[in-house]
ChimeraX commands (.cxc) that place a marker at each C-alpha (Angstrom):
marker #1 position 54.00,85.94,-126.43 radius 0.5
marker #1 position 56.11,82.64,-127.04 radius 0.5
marker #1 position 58.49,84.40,-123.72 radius 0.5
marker #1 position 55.55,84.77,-121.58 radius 0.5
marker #1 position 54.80,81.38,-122.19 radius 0.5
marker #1 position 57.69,79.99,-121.01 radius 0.5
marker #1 position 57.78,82.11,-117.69 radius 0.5
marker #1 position 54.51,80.57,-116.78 radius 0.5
marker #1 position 55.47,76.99,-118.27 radius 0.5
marker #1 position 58.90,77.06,-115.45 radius 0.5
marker #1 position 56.81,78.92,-112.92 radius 0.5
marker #1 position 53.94,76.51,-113.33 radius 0.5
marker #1 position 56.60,73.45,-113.58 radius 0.5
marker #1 position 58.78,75.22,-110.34 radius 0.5
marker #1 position 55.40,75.26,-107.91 radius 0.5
marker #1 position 54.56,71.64,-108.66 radius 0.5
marker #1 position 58.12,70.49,-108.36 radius 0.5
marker #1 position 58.70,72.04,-104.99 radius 0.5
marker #1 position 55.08,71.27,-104.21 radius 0.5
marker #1 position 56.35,67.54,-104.55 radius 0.5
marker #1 position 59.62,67.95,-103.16 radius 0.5
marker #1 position 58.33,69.27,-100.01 radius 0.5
marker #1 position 55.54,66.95,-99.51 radius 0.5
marker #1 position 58.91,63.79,-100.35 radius 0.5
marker #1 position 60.04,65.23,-96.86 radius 0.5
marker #1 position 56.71,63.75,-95.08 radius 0.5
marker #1 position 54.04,61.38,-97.10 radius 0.5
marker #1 position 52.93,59.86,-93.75 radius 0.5
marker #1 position 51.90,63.12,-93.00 radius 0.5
marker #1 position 50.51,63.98,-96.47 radius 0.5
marker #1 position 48.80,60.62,-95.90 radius 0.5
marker #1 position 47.28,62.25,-92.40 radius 0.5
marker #1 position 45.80,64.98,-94.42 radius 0.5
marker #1 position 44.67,62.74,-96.71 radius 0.5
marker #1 position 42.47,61.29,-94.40 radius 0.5
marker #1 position 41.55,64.73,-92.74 radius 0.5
marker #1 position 39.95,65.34,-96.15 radius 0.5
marker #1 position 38.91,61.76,-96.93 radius 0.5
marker #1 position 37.32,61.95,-93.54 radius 0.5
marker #1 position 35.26,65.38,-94.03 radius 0.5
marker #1 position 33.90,64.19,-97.34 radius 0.5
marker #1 position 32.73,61.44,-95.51 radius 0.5
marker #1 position 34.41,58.56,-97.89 radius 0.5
marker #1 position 36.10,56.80,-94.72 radius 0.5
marker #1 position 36.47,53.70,-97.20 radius 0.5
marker #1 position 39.18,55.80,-99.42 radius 0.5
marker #1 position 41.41,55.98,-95.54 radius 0.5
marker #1 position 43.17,52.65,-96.32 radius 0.5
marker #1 position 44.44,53.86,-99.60 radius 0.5
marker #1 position 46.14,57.58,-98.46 radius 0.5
marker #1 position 49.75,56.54,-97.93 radius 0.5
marker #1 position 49.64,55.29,-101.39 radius 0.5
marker #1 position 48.03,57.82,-102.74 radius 0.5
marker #1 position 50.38,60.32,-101.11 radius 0.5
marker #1 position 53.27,58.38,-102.78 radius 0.5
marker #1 position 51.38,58.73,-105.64 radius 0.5
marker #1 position 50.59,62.26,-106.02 radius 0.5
marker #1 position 54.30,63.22,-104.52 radius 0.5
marker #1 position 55.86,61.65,-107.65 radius 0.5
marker #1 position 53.23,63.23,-109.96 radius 0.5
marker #1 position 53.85,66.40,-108.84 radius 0.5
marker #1 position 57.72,65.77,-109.25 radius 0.5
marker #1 position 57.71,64.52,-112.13 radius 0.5
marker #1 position 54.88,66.68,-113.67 radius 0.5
marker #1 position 56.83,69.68,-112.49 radius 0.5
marker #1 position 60.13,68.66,-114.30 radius 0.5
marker #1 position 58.46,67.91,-117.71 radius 0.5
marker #1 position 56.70,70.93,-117.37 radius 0.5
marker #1 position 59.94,72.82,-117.57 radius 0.5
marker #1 position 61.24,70.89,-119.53 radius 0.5
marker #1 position 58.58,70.92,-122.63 radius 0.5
marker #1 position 58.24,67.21,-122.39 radius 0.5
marker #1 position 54.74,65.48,-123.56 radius 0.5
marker #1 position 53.45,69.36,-123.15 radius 0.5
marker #1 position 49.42,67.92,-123.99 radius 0.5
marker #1 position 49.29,64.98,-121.66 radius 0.5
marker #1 position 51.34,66.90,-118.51 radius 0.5
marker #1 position 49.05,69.94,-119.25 radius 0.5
marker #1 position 45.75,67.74,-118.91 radius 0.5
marker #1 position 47.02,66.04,-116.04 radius 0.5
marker #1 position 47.71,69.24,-114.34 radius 0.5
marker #1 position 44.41,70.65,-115.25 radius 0.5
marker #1 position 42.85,67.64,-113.76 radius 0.5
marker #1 position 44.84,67.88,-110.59 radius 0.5
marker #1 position 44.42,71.52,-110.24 radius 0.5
marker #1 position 41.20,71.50,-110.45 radius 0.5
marker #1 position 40.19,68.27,-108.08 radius 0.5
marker #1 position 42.37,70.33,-105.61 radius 0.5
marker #1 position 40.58,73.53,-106.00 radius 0.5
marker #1 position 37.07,71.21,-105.31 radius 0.5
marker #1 position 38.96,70.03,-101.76 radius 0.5
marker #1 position 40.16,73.53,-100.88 radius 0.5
marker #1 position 37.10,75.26,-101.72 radius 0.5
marker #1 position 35.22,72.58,-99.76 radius 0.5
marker #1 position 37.85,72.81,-97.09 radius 0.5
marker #1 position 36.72,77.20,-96.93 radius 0.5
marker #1 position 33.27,76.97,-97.10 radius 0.5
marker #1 position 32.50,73.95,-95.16 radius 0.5
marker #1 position 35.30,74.97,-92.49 radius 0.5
marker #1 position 35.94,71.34,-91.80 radius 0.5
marker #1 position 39.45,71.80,-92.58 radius 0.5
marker #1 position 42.15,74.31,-90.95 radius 0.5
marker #1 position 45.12,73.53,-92.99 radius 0.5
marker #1 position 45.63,73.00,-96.84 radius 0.5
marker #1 position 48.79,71.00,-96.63 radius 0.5
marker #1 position 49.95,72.09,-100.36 radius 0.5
marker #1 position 53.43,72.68,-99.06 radius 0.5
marker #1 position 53.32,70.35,-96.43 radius 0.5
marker #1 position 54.32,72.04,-92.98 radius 0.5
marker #1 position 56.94,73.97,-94.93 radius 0.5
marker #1 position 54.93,76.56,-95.76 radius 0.5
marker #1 position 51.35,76.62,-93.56 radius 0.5
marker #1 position 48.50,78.02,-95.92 radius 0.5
marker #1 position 44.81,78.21,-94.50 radius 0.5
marker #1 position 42.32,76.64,-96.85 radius 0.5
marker #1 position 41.34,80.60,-98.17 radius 0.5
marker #1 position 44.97,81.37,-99.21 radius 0.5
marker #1 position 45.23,77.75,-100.93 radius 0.5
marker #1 position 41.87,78.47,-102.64 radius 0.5
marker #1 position 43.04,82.01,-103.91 radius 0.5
marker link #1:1,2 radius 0.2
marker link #1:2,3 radius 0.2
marker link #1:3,4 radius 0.2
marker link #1:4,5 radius 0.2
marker link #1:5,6 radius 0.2
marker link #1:6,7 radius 0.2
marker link #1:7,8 radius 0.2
marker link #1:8,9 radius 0.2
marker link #1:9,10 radius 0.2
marker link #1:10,11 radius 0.2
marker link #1:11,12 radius 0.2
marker link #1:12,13 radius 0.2
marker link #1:13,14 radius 0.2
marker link #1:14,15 radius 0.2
marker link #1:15,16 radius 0.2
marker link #1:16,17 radius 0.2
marker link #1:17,18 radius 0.2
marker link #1:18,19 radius 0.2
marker link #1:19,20 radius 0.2
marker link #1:20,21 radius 0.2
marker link #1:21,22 radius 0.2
marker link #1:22,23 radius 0.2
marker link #1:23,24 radius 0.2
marker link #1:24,25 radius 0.2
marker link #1:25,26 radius 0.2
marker link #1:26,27 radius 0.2
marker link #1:27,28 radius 0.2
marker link #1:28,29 radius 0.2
marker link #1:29,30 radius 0.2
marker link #1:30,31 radius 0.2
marker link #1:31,32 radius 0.2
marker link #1:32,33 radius 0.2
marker link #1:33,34 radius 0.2
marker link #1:34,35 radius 0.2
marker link #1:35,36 radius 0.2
marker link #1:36,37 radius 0.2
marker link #1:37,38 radius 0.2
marker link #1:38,39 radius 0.2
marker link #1:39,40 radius 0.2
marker link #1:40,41 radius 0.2
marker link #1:41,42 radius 0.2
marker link #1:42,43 radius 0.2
marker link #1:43,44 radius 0.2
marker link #1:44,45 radius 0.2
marker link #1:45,46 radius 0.2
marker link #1:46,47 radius 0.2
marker link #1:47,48 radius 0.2
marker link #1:48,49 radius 0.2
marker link #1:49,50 radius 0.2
marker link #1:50,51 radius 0.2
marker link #1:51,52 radius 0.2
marker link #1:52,53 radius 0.2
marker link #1:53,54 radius 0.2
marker link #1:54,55 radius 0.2
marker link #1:55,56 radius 0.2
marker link #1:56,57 radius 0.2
marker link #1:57,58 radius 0.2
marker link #1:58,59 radius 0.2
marker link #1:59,60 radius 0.2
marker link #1:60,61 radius 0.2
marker link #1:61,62 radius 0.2
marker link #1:62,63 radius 0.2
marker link #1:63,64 radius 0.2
marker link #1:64,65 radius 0.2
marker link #1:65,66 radius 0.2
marker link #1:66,67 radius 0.2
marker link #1:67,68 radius 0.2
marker link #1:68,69 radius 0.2
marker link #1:69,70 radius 0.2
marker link #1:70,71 radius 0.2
marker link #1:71,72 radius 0.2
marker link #1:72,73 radius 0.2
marker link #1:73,74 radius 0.2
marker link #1:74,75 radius 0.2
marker link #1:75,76 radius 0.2
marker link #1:76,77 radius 0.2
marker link #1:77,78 radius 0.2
marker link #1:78,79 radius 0.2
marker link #1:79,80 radius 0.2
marker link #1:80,81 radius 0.2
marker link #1:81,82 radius 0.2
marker link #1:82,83 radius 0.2
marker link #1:83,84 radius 0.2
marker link #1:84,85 radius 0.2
marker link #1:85,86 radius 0.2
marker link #1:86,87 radius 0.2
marker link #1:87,88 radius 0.2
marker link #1:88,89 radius 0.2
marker link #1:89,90 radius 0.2
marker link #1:90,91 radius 0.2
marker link #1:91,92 radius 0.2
marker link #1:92,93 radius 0.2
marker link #1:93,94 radius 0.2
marker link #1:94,95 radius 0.2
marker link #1:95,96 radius 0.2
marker link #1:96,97 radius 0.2
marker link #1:97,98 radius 0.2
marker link #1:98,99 radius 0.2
marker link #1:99,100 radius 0.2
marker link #1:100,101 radius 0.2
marker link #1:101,102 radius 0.2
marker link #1:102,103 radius 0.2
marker link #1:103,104 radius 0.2
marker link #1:104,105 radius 0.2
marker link #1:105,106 radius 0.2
marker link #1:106,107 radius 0.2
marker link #1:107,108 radius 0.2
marker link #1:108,109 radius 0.2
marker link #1:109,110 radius 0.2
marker link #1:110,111 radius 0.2
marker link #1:111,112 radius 0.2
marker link #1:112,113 radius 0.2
marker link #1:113,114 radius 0.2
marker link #1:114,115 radius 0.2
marker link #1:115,116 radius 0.2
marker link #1:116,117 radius 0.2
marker link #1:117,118 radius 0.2
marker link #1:118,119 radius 0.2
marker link #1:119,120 radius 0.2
view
């Protein structure tokens, strides 16, 4: 049981770290879909704030990712996660059912997912 854990721990910690590292390539364009989703949701006030927020949520991810694999502060990275997974399963699900949105952008343009493929 303990081995399973682990697997998913560095799988888990692996996804968000090359999440991150992918997006590092691009935040202005992170920042663009940002605002694609800021802009959907109709909170055009938030706009101002997405190249920070992309800066943001690239070193999260990074850094989340690394002390995921590495055990580190396992209660507060595993909240934070659960928080972030689940505000970004709210945007993708929006982004299926209200077909605003084409692209995802969870890999940045490294990997293209459609909103349904994010969401699964």
């Amino acid at each position: 049981m303990i081995k399973l854990l682990h697997i998913f721990r560095w799988a888990t910690g692996l996804l968000f770290l090359a999440s991150g590292l992918v997006k590092a390539n691009d935040p202005i364009g992170l920042s663009y879909k940002i605002e694609e989703f800021m802009e959907a949701l109709h909170l055009t006030w938030f706009i101002q704030f997405s190249l920070p927020f992309s800066v943001g949520m690239i070193a999260f991810e990074v850094v989340a990712g690394i002390a995921l694999m590495l055990g580190w502060q396992m209660r507060l990275f595993s909240a934070l996660l659960l928080l972030l997974i689940t505000f970004f399963s709210f945007l993708t699900g929006y982004a299926v059912f209200s077909g605003k949105i084409t692209a995802c952008g969870c890999f940045g343009d490294c990997i293209p997912l459609l909103p349904m493929q994010s969401f699964i």
